[in-house]
C-alpha positions in Angstrom: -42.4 -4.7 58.8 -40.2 -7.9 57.8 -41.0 -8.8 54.2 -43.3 -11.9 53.9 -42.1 -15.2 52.6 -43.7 -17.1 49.9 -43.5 -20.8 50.4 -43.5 -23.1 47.2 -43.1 -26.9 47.5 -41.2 -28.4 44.2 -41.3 -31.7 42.9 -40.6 -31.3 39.6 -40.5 -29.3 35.8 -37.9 -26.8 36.4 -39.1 -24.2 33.9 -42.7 -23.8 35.9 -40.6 -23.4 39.4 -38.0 -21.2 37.6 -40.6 -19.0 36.0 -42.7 -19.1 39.9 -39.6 -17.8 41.8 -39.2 -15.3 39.1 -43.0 -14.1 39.4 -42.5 -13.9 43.0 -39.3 -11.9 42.5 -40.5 -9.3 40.4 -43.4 -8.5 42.5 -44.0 -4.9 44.2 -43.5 -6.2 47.2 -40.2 -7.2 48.7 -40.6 -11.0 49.4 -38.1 -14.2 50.5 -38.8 -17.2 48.8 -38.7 -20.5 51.2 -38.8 -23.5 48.1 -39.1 -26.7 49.9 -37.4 -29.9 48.1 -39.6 -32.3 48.0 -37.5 -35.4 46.4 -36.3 -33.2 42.9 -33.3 -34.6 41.4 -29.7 -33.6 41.6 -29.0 -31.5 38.7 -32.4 -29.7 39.4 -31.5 -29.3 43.2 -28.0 -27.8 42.1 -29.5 -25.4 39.8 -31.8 -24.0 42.5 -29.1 -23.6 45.5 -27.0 -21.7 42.6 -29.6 -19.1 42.5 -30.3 -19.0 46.2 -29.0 -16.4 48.9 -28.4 -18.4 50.9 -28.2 -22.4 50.9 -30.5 -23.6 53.3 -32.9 -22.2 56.2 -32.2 -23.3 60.4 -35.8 -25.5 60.4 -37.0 -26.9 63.5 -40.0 -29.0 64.1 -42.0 -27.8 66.8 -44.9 -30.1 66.8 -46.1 -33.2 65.3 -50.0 -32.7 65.3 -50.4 -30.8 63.9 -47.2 -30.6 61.8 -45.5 -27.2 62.8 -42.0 -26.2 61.5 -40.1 -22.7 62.2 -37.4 -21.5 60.5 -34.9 -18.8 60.2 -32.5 -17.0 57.9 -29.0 -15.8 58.7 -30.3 -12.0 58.4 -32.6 -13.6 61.7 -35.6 -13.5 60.2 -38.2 -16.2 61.0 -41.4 -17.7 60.3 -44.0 -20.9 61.2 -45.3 -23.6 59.0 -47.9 -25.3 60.1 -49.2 -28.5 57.6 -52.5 -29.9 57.6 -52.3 -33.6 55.5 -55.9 -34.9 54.5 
């Protein structure tokens, strides 16, 4: 079974999103960690690709209504995000 991803959109305060993709980390369970930069600055966006794997994710949309994404990572896994805006 592939591990499951977590998905965390980031805006801002780089401590809370540090100290979120730690927690996920450290968990029992192997996960991958999609974050999702969502207009943080340059310094903040450098620290975070440092840390990463790998730098970015193949996306794809796949539908606009609703809002469906898929992406994959160079070991070929993949996955679906589907957003719902209210």
């Amino acid at each position: 079974m592939p591990d499951p991803w977590v998905i965390m959109p980031v805006v801002a305060h780089r401590t809370y999103t540090d100290a979120a993709i730690a927690s996920c980390l450290a968990q029992t369970v192997p996960c991958r960690v999609l974050v999702i930069n969502q207009g943080v600055d340059t310094p903040f966006r450098r620290a975070l690709e440092s840390k990463a794997e790998w730098q970015q994710a193949t996306l794809k949309q796949v539908s606009s209504n609703p809002e469906v994404y898929e992406f994959a990572d160079p070991s070929g896994g993949t996955a679906r995000l589907e957003i719902t805006r209210r």
